[in-house]
ZANUFI-931993 format. One record per residue (C-alpha): residue in one letter; residue number from 1; x negated, y negated, z negated. Coordinates in nm, 3 decimals. Layout:
BEGIN
A; NUM; X; Y; Z
...
This chain:
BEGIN
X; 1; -1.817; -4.167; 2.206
X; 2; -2.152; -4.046; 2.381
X; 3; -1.993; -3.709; 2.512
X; 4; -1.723; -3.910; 2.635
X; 5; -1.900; -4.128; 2.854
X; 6; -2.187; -3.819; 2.934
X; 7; -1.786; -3.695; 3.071
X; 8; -1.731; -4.002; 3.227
X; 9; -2.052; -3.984; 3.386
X; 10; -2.013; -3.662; 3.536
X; 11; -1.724; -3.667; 3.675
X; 12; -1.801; -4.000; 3.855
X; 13; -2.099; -3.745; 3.998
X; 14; -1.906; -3.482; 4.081
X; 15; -1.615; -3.748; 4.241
X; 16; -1.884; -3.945; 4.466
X; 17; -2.017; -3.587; 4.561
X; 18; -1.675; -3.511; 4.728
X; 19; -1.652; -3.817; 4.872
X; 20; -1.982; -3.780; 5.050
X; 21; -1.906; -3.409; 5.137
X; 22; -1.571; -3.548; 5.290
X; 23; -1.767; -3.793; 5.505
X; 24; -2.007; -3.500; 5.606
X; 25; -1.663; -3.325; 5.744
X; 26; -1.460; -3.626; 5.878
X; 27; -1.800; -3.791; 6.098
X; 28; -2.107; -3.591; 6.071
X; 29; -2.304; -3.841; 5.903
X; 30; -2.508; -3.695; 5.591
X; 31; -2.792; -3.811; 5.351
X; 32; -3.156; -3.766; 5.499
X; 33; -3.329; -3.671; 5.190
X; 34; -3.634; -3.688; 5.403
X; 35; -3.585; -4.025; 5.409
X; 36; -3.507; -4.039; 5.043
X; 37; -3.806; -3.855; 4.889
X; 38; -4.097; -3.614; 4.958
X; 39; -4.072; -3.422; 4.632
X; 40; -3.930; -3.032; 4.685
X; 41; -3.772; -3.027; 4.326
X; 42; -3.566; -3.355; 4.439
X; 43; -3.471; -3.229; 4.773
X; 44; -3.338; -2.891; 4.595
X; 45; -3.169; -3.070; 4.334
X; 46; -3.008; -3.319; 4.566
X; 47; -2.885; -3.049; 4.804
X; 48; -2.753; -2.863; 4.492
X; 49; -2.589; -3.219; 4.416
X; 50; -2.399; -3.224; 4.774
X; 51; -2.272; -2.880; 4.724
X; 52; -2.085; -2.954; 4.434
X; 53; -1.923; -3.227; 4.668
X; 54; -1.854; -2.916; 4.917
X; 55; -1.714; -2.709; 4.641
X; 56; -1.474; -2.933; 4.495
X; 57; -1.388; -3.048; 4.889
X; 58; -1.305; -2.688; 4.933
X; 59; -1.097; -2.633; 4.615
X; 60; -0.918; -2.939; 4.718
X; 61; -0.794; -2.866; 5.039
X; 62; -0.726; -2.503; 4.914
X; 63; -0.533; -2.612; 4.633
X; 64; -0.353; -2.901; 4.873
X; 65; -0.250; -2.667; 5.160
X; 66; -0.105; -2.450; 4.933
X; 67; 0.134; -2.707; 4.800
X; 68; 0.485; -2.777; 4.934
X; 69; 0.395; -3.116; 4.872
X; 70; 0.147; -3.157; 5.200
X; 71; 0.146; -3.076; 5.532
X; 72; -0.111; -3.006; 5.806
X; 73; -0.114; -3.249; 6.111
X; 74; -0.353; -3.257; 6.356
């Protein structure tokens, strides 16, 4: 029951990761972790945090323009 909500967890992480990472690309806008904190470790870790989001963003489009199932329209 714990590792399946640690699971839960993490994937909600990785999910609201993209999500941010996909606002980054669509607008610009991204988090000021000046703003946010002063601490190094927390700066590294959250910038480690928001390229997860760019990873899986990545992998996603990669693995959706290869489909049949989507098209590209700009």
């Amino acid at each position: 029951m714990v590792f399946g909500r640690l699971t839960h967890y993490a994937f909600d992480a990785v999910l609201f990761s993209a999500f941010l990472a996909g606002i980054k690309r669509s607008t610009g806008l991204t988090l000021n972790s000046d703003k946010i904190t002063e601490s190094k470790e927390v700066k590294r870790w959250l910038d480690g945090y928001l390229g997860v989001g760019e990873w899986v963003m990545d992998q996603s489009i990669a693995v959706l323009g290869s489909s049949g199932y989507f098209e590209r329209k700009r």
